[in-house]
N, C-alpha and C positions, 0 to 999 in steps of 0.2 A: 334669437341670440342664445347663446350655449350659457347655462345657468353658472355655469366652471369659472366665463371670463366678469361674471359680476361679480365675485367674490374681494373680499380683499386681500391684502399681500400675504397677511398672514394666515391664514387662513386655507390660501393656495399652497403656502409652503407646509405645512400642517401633513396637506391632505396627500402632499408628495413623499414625504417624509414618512405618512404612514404606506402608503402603499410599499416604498422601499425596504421597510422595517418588516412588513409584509412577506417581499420577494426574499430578504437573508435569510429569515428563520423558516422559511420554507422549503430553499434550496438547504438549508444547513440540517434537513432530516431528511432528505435524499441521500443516501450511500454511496450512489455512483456520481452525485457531484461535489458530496464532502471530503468523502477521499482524494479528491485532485488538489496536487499542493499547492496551486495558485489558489483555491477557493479556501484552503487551511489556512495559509496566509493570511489571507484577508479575513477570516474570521476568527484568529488569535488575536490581530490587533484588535478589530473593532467591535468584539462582540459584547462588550462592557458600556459602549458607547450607544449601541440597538437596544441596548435594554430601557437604557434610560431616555432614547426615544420616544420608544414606543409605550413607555408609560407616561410619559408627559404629552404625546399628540393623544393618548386616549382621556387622559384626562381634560384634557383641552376640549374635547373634542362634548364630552360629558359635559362639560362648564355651559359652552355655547349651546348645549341641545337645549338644558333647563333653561335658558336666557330665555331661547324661545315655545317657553311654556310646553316643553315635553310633546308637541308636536312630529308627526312619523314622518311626513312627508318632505324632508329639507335634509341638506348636503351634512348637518352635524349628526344626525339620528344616524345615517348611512357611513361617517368616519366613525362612529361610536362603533356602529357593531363590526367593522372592521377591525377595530383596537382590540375589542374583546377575540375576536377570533384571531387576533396576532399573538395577544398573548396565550390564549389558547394552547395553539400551537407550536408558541416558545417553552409553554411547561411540559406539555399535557401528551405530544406527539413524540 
């Protein structure tokens, strides 16, 4: 059984939520698809909105790894270091 459908609700929403926060600030440092004004669009509304996603699924995400005793091998260690490298790439890129 796929480790994804044990999870709980929240947890799955978390982990979609950071992958999405993810795909914006990643597409939004590409030039040839920030310049298109349906993706301007969309990222004057809601780019205030990604941030504080993506700082709260990483934090979340941080919460749940120490719950389980800072162990590598589980689904919060792998949203962790996905948060970190969202934000990463929301500053740094």
């Amino acid at each position: 059984m796929n480790p994804f459908n044990k999870l709980p609700f929240l947890d799955k929403l978390a982990a979609i939520l950071i992958f999405i926060s993810l795909a914006f600030w990643s597409f939004s440092k590409v030039p040839q698809i920030a310049g298109l004004s349906l993706f301007t669009l969309i990222y004057e509304v809601s780019w205030l909105y990604m941030i504080v996603i993506t700082l709260i699924t990483t934090f979340y995400f941080l919460y749940q790894w120490i719950n389980l005793n800072l162990r590598i091998k589980n689904v919060y260690f792998y949203g962790f270091v996905i948060g970190v490298l969202t934000l990463v790439i929301m500053r740094f890129v």
